[in-house]
C-alpha positions as CSV (number, residue, x, y, z in Angstrom):
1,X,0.0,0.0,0.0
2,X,1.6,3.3,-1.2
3,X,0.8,6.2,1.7
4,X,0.5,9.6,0.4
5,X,2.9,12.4,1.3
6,X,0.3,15.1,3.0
7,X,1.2,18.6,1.0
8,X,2.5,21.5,3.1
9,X,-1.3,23.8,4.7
10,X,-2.0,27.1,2.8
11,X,-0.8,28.8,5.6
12,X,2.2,27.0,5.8
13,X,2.8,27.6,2.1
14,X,2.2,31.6,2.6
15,X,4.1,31.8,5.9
16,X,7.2,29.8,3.4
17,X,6.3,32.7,0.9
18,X,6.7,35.6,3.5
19,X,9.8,34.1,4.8
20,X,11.3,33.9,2.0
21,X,11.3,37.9,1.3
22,X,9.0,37.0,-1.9
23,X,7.2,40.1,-2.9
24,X,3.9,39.1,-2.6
25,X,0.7,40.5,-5.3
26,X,-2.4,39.0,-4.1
27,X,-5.2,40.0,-6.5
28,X,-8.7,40.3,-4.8
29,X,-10.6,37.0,-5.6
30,X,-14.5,36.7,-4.7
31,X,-15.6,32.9,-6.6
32,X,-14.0,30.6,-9.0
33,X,-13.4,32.0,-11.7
34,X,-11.5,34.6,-10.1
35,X,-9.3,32.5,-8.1
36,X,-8.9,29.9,-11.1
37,X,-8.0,33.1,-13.3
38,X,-5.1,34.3,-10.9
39,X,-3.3,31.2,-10.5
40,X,-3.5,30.3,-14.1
41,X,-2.0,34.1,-14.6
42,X,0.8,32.8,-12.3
43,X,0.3,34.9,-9.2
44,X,1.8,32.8,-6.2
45,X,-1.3,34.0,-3.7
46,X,-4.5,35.3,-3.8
47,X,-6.9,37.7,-1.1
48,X,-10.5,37.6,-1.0
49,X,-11.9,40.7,-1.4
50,X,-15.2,40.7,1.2
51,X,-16.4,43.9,-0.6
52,X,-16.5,42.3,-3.8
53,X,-18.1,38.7,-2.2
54,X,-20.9,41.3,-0.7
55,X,-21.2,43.0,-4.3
56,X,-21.6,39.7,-6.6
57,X,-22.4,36.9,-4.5
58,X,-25.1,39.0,-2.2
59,X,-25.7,41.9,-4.5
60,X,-25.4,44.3,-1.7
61,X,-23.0,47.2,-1.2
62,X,-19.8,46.4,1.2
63,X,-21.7,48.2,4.4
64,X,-21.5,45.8,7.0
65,X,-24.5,43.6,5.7
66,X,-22.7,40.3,5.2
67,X,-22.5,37.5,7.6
68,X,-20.1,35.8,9.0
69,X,-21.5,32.6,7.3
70,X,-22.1,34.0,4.6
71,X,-18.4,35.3,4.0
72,X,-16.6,31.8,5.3
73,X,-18.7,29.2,2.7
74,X,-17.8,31.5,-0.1
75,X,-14.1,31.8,1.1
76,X,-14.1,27.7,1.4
77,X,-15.0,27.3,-1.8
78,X,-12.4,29.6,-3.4
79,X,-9.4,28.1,-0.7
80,X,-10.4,24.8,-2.2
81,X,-10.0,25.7,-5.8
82,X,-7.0,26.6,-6.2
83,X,-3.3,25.2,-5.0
84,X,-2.2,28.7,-3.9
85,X,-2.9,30.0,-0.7
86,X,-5.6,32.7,-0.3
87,X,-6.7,34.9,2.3
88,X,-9.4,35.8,3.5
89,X,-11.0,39.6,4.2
90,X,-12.5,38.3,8.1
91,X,-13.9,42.5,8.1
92,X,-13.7,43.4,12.0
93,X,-14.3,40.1,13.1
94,X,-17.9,39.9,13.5
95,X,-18.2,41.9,17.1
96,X,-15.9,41.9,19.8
97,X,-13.1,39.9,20.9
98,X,-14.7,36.9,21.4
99,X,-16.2,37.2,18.0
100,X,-12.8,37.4,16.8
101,X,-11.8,34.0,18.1
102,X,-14.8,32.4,16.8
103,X,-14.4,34.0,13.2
104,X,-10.6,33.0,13.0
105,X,-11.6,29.0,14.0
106,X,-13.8,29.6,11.3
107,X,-11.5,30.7,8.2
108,X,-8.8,28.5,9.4
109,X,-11.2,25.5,9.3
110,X,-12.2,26.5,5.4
111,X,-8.6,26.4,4.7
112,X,-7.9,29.9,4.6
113,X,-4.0,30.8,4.4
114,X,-4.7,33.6,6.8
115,X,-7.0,36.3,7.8
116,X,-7.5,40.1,7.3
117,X,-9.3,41.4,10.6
118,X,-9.7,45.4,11.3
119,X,-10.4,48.0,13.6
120,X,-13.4,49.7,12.3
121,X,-16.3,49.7,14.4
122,X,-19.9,47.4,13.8
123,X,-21.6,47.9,11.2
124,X,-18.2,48.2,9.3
125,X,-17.7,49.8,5.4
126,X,-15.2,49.9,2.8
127,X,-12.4,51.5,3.5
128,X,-12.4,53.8,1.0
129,X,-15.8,55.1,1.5
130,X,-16.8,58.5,3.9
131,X,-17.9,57.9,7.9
132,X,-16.0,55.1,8.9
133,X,-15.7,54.6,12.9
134,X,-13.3,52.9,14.6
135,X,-12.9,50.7,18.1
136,X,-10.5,52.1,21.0
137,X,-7.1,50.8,19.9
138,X,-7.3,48.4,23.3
139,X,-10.7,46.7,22.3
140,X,-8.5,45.7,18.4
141,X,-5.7,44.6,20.7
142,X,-7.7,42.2,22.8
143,X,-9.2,41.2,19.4
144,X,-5.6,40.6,17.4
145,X,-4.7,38.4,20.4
146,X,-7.7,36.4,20.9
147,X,-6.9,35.6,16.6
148,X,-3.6,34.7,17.6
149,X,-5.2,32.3,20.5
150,X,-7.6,30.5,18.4
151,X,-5.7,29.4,15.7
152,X,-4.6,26.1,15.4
153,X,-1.9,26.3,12.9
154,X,1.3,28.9,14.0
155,X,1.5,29.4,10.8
156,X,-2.2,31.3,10.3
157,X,-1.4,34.5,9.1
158,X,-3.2,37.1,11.5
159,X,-3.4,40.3,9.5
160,X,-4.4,43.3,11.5
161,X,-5.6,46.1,8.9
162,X,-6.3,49.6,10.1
163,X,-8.5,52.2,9.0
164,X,-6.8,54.8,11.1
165,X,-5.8,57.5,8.4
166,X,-8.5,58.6,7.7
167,X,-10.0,58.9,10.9
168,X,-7.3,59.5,13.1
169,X,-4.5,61.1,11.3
170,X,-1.1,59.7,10.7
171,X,0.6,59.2,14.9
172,X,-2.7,57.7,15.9
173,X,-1.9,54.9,12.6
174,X,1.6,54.3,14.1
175,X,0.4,54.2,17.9
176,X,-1.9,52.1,16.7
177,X,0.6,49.9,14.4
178,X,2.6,49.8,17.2
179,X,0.1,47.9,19.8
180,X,-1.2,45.8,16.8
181,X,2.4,44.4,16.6
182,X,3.0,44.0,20.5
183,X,0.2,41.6,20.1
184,X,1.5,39.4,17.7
185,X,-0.5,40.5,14.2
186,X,2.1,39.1,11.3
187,X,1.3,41.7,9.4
188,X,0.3,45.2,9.1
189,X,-2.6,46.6,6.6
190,X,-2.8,50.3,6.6
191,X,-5.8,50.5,4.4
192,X,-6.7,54.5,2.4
193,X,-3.1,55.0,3.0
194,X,-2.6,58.8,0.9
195,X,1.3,59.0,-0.4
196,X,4.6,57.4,-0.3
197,X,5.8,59.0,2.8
198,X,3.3,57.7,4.8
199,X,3.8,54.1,3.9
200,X,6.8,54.6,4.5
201,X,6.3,55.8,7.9
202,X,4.7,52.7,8.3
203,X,6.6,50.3,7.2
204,X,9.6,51.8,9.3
205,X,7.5,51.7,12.2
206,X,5.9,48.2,11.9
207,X,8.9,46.2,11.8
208,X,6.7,43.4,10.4
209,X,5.4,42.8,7.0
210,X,3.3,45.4,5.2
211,X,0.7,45.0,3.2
212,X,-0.8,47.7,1.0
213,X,-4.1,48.0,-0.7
214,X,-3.6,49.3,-4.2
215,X,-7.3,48.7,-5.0
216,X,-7.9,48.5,-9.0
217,X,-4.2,48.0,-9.6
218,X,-4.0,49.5,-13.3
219,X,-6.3,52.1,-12.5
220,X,-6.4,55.6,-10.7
221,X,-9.0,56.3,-7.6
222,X,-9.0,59.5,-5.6
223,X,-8.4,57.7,-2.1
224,X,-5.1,55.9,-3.1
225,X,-2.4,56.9,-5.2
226,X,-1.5,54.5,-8.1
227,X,1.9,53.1,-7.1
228,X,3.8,50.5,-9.0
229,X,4.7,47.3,-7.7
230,X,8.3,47.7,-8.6
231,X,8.5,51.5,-6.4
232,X,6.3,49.7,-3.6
233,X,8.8,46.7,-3.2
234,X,11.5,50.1,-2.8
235,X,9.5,51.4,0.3
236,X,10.0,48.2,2.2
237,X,6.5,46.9,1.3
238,X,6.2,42.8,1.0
239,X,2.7,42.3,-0.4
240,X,0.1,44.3,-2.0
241,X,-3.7,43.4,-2.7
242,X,-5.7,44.3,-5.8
243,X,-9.3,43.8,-4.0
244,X,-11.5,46.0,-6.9
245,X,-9.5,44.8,-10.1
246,X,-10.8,41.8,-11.4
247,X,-14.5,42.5,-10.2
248,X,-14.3,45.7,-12.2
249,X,-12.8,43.9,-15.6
250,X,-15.5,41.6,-15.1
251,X,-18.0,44.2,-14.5
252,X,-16.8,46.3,-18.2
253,X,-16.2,42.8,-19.9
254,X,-19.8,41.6,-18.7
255,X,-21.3,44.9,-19.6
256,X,-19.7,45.0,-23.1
257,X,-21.3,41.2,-23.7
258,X,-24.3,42.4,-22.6
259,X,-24.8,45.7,-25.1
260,X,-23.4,43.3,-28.2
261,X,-26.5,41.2,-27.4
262,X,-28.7,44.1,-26.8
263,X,-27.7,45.1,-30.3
264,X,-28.5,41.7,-31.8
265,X,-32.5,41.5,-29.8
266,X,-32.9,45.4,-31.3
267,X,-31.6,44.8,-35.2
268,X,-32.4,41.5,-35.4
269,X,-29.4,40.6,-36.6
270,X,-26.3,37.8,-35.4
271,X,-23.6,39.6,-34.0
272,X,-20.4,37.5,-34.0
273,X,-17.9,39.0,-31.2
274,X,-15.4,35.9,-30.1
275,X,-13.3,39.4,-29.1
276,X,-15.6,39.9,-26.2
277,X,-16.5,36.3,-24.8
278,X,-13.9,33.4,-24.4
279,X,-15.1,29.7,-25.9
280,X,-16.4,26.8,-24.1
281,X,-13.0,25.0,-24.4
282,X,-11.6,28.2,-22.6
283,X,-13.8,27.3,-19.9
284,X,-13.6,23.7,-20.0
285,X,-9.1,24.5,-19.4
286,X,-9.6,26.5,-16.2
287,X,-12.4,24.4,-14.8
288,X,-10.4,21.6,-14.8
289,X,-12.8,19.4,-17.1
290,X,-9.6,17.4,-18.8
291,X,-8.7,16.2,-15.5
292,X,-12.0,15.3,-14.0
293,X,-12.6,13.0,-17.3
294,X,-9.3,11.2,-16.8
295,X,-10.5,10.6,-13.1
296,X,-13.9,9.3,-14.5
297,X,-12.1,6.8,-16.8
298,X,-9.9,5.9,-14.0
299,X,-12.7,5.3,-11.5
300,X,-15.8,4.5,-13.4
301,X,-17.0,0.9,-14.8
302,X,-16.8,0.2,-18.1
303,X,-20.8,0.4,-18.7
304,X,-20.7,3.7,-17.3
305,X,-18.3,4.4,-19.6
306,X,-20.3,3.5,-22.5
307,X,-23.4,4.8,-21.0
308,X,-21.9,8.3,-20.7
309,X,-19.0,9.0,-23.7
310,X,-20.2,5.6,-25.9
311,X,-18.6,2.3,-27.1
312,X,-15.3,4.1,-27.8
313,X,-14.8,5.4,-24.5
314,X,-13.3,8.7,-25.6
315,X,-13.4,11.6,-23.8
């Protein structure tokens, strides 16, 4: 009987990755396709992006409104399908510290790399939109340490992000970098951060990882400046996270589909565009369908065979 040698845990994979000085660039991932995509593209980690799980799986706007549930069955489906590790967007930890230890069992248990969790008081918003709030910098302590106490696996990834700038102004953000550290978060998430000196402020003050939000990646927004990877990895950075760029392609690629068939219902006419839409084979690659017919042959009788891809067994 041949035993099989168990594969390193996600966490243990992205701790290895962090370790290793690797400059991380985690694009925001929200179902399958998204996490397929960014592995395929050769991106060594992934983050889910809660705001954009809220926007396409709930249809809601990222104000606070999705569960705890609700947020960990999505993130266990993307962890599980994919080979990279991913993180997962755990918002403020669903209440108070307590909460927090709950919520990381949780993510860890769905096989979760590692966890965002942030100070921004219940019910919590993007970062990037106006009237954020924020918990006393003592209550986010007691919650960064009650992370670090539930997980299982050392090598979970407890990611304390802070909304601070924009509330609090840049020495609150380092006071409060400072505590998170103390108690024991891996790594630090300014989030809205505004210019190159501050995050670099930060990352001298840290003395952990840092990991900065550069939201759409290849495009502008007025909250963050548009930084390149390369210049990011110079200010002492070690991972970004692109949480708004692949739901927006697939918002514009989605809507462009969409207007080529409106054209076709309102003229009447076939409109060809293989520009806009990939083929069925496209998504027959990233799903994995090659594989899971060599598993049915390998596993299914013979009849079944027959019965499903006929006498010649061809799949």
């Amino acid at each position: 009987m041949t035993r099989s040698t168990a594969l390193p845990s996600a966490a243990a994979r992205l701790r290895e990755l962090i370790s290793s000085g690797t400059f991380l660039v985690a694009p925001g991932v929200y179902d399958g396709y998204s996490v397929r995509l960014t592995e395929a593209a050769g991106f060594c980690c992934a983050a889910t992006s809660g705001a954009a799980i809220a926007n396409a799986v709930l249809g809601i706007e990222d104000v606070g409104l999705m569960g705890l549930a609700e947020n960990v069955a999505q993130c266990r489906a993307i962890a599980r399908a994919v080979s990279i590790p991913v993180t997962a967007d755990a918002d403020n930890g669903y209440g108070n510290p307590m909460n927090a230890w709950y919520t990381t069992r949780m993510f860890e248990d769905a096989g979760l790399a590692g966890m965002n969790i942030e100070d921004q008081a219940s019910p919590k918003r993007c970062g990037h939109m106006p009237g954020k709030a924020l918990v006393g910098k003592a209550e986010m302590v007691k919650k960064i340490e009650a992370a670090c106490m539930a997980r299982r696996d050392d090598d979970f990834v407890v990611i304390a992000r802070t909304d601070a700038l924009a509330v609090e102004g840049l020495d609150a953000t380092l006071e409060r970098v400072r505590a998170y550290v103390a108690a024991g978060a891996d790594m630090i998430f300014p989030d809205a951060v505004g210019s190159e000196d501050v995050i670099a402020r930060i990352v001298e003050t840290a003395g952990v990882p840092v990991s900065i939000n550069m939201g759409f990646g290849i495009r502008a927004r007025p909250t963050t400046p548009l930084i390149s990877p390369r210049r990011l990895k110079e200010l002492g950075v070690r991972r970004i996270s692109l949480p708004r760029m692949l739901p927006a392609a697939a918002i514009m690629g989605m809507r462009s589909a969409l207007a080529a068939m409106k054209q076709s219902v309102d003229t009447g006419e076939t409109v060809e565009r293989p520009d806009l839409l990939v083929g069925i084979d496209d998504i027959w690659s990233l799903m994995g369908f090659p594989a899971m017919q060599a598993l049915e042959r390998s596993l299914l009788t013979t009849d079944a065979l027959e019965e499903r891809y006929g006498a010649g067994n061809e799949a």
